[in-house]
C-alpha positions, 0 to 999 in steps of 0.5 A: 568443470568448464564455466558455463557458456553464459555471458553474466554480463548481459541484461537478459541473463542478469535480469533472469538470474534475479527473477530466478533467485526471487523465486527461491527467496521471497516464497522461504521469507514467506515461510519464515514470517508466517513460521516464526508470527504462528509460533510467537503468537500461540505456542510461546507465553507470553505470545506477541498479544501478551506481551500487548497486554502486559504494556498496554498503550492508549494507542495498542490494537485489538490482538485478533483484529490484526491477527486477521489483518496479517492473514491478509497479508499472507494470502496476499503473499502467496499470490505475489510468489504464484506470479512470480512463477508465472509471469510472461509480460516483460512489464510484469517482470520489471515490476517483480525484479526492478520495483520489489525486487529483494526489498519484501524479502527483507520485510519478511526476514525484518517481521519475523525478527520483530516477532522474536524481539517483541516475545522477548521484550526487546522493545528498543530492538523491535522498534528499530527493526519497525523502523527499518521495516517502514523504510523497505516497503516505503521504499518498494511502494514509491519505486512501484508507484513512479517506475511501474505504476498500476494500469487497468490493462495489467490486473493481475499486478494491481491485486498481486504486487501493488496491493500486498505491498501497499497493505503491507506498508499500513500495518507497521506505518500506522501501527506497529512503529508507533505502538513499539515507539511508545513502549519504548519510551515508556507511553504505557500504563500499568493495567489494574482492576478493571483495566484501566489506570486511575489516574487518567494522565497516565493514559498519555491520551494526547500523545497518542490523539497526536499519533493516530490523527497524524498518520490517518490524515496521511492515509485519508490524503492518499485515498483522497488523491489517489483514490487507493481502495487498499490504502481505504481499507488497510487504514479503516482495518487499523481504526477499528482494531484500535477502538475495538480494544479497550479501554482507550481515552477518549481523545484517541477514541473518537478519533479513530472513530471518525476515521473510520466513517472517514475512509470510506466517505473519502473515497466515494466523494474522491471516485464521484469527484473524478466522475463529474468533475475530472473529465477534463477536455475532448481531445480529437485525435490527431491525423483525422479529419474533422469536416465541421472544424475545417473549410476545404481550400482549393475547392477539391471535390470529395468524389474525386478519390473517395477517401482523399482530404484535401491537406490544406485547410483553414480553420472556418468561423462557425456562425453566432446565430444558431437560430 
């Protein structure tokens, strides 16, 4: 068969072949996440939330809270594989190839590893692919953020790339990591009648006061700077599935909390803030005349020519008194 009369070597062609292969790759990760997530959490025993329960931390999630969380992220998903199909902006392209790129395909391969491994009890293993996990969607948010940041004119890449990606990034940064690490480590306790250990210093409560005020004053910096309403509300989604499951210390507890009224509070103040406060000052745009900032020099007359401005000007003095 005689080669294809294609060049490989130039931009156009190779750009094209990549988008091509995200749209065979990204919607096959997708289906093998959201395969292998249904399956380890209601078909195998014990599932992803027995096994939670069978190493309960002072830090572990309410199972259902983030079983809605990941639907979430998959419908989210489902969004991000429909643009990859129809997008026609070369922006929009640069963003799917360039900024995201193989990086969420791996996340979904990594994710439904974690499901395996966590069934399985492999702790120490579930929480490396945690960790290499946070790593591929730490990294395709800030190439999103720095090479192909959100604009109002392109709304569709702000609901279907920029906000699936970034959700995606809280659960295991603010959660998933954190509850894999302390298992592994052996920050659990053993459940008893009712629930919670007797002695209270096997909660390890101040680990995990450390743990969740960490990482939600990271997110409440974030929404504060940046007034991200996704980052708001994946981070207030993560406070209320940790203190929605019980028994937790109170350290942890209160904490959670008060992020949770936080968040919200953050990002009023934070759009209020930008409102009053962040206009900055009046630009006036170049090339125009501004008849009341500047005195015409060579006395031409303004009926001569209609539109003609005199192309010498000084700055005039505006009078003290305004009475």
């Amino acid at each position: 068969m005689d080669a294809l009369p294609l060049d490989m070597s130039h931009p156009a062609v190779r750009e094209y072949l990549s988008l091509v292969r995200l749209q065979v790759l990204t919607p096959l990760s997708l289906l093998i996440n959201i395969a292998t997530i249904v399956v380890c959490a209601a078909v195998v025993n014990p599932s992803i939330g027995g096994v939670s329960k069978l190493h309960p931390t002072s830090i572990s999630p309410n199972p259902a809270v983030i079983a809605v969380y990941l639907g979430v992220i998959f419908v989210g998903q489902i969004g991000y594989c429909l643009l990859l199909v129809i997008a026609n902006k070369a922006e929009t392209k640069n963003a799917l190839v360039k900024g995201v790129g193989l990086s969420l395909v791996f996340s979904n391969v990594v994710m439904a590893l974690w499901a395996i491994a966590w069934v399985m009890q492999w702790f120490l293993f579930s929480t490396i692919l945690q960790g290499i996990l946070v790593i591929l969607l730490l990294y395709s948010n800030i190439a999103l953020l720095v090479y192909h940041p959100p604009t109002s004119s392109r709304p569709f890449d702000t609901a279907l790339i920029h906000a699936p990606l970034r959700f995606f990034l809280i659960l295991p940064l603010f959660i998933l990591f954190p509850l894999c690490l302390f298992v592994t480590l052996g920050l659990s306790f053993t459940p008893t009648v009712p629930g919670s250990p007797r002695d209270y210093s096997k909660w390890h409560a101040w680990t995990g006061f450390g743990v969740v005020l960490g990482t939600n004053l990271l997110g409440l910096i974030v929404v504060l700077l940046r007034r991200d309403i996704v980052c708001c509300v994946a981070a207030t989604w993560v406070c209320v599935s940790i203190w929605s499951y019980r028994p937790k210390p109170s350290p942890v507890y209160i904490t959670v909390i008060i992020f949770t009224v936080l968040f919200p509070l953050a990002l009023i103040t934070s759009f209020i803030h930008s409102r009053f406060y962040g206009q900055g000052r009046v630009v006036l745009p170049p090339g125009d005349a501004h008849p009341g900032l500047y005195a015409h020099t060579n006395g031409a007359d303004r009926s001569q020519g209609g539109n003609e401005i005199d192309s010498e000007r000084v700055p005039r003095e505006i009078d003290g008194d305004w009475a």
